[in-house]
C-alpha positions as CSV (number, residue, x, y, z in Angstrom):
1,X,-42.3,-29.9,38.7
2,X,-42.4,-31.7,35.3
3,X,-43.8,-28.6,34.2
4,X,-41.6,-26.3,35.5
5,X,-38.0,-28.7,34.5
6,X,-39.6,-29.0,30.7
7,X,-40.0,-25.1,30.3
8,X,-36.5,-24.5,31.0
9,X,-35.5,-27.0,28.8
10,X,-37.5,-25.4,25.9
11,X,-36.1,-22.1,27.3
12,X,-32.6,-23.3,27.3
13,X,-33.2,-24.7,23.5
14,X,-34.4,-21.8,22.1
15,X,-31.2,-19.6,23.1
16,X,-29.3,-22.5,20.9
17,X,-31.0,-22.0,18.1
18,X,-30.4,-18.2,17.7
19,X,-26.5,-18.7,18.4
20,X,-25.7,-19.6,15.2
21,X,-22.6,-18.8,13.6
22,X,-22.5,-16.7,10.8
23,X,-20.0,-17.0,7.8
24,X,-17.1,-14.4,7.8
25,X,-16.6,-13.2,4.6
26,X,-12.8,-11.9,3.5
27,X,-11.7,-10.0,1.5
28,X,-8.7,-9.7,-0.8
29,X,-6.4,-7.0,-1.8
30,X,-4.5,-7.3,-4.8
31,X,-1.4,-4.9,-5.3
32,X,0.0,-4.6,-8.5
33,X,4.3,-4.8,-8.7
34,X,5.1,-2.5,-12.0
35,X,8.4,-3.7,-12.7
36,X,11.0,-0.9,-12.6
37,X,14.6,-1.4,-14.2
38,X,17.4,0.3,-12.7
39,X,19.0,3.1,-14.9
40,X,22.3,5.5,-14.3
41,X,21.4,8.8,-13.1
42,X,22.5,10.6,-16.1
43,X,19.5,8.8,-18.4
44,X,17.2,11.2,-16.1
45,X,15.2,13.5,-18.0
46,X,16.0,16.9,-16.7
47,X,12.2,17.7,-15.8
48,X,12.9,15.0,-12.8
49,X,16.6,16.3,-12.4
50,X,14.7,20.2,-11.5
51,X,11.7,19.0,-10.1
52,X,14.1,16.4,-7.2
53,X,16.6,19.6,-6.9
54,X,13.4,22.0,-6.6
55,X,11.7,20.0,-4.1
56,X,14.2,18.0,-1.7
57,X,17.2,20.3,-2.7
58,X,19.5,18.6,0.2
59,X,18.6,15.3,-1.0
60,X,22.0,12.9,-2.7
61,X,20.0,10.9,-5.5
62,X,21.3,7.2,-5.1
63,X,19.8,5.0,-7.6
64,X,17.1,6.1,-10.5
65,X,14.4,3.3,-12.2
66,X,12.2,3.5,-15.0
67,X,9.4,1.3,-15.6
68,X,7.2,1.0,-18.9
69,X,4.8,4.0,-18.4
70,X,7.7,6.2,-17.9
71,X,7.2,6.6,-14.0
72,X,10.4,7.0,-12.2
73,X,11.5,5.5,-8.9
74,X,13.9,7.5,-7.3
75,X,15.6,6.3,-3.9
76,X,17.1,9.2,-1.9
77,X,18.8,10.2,1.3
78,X,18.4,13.2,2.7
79,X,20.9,13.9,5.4
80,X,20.8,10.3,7.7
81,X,17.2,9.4,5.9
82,X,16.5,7.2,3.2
83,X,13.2,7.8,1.0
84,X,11.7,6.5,-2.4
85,X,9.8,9.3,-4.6
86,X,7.9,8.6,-7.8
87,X,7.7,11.0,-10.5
88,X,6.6,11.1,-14.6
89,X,8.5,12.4,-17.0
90,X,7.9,15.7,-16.6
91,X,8.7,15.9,-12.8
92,X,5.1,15.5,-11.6
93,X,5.6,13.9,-7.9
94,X,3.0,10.9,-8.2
95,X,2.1,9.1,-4.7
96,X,2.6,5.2,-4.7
């Protein structure tokens, strides 16, 4: 009986010892903010002026940005739907 009570308790010790935790590692993201300043629509270079009326030719352009690589922010509504585009200078769409 001795016998039989200390092999389950070296049974039951040995499922212990392989349920051990394990570290989680995480990982982080970082997302880079380019600062864009608001300019009037009229300061648009007419390469984005086509390439908006070309592409979303329904669309009422509602506020324009610029940031320091020349990438433009555009923020939109088409009928009842509000977007944000990106494009360069040269009205290449450009996916943020």
């Amino acid at each position: 009986m001795k016998k039989l009570i200390l092999s389950i308790a070296i049974v039951l010790g040995s499922f212990t010892a392989i349920a051990t935790t394990v570290p989680v590692s995480t990982t982080e993201k970082t997302i880079y903010v380019q600062d864009f300043k608001e300019i009037k629509n009229e300061e648009l270079p007419e390469a984005v002026k086509n390439a908006l009326k070309t592409s979303y030719p329904d669309a009422k352009l509602d506020k324009a940005y610029v940031n320091s690589n020349k990438e433009y922010k555009l923020e939109i509504t088409v009928v009842d739907q509000k977007a944000t585009v990106y494009a360069d200078a040269n009205g290449n769409w450009i996916k943020k």
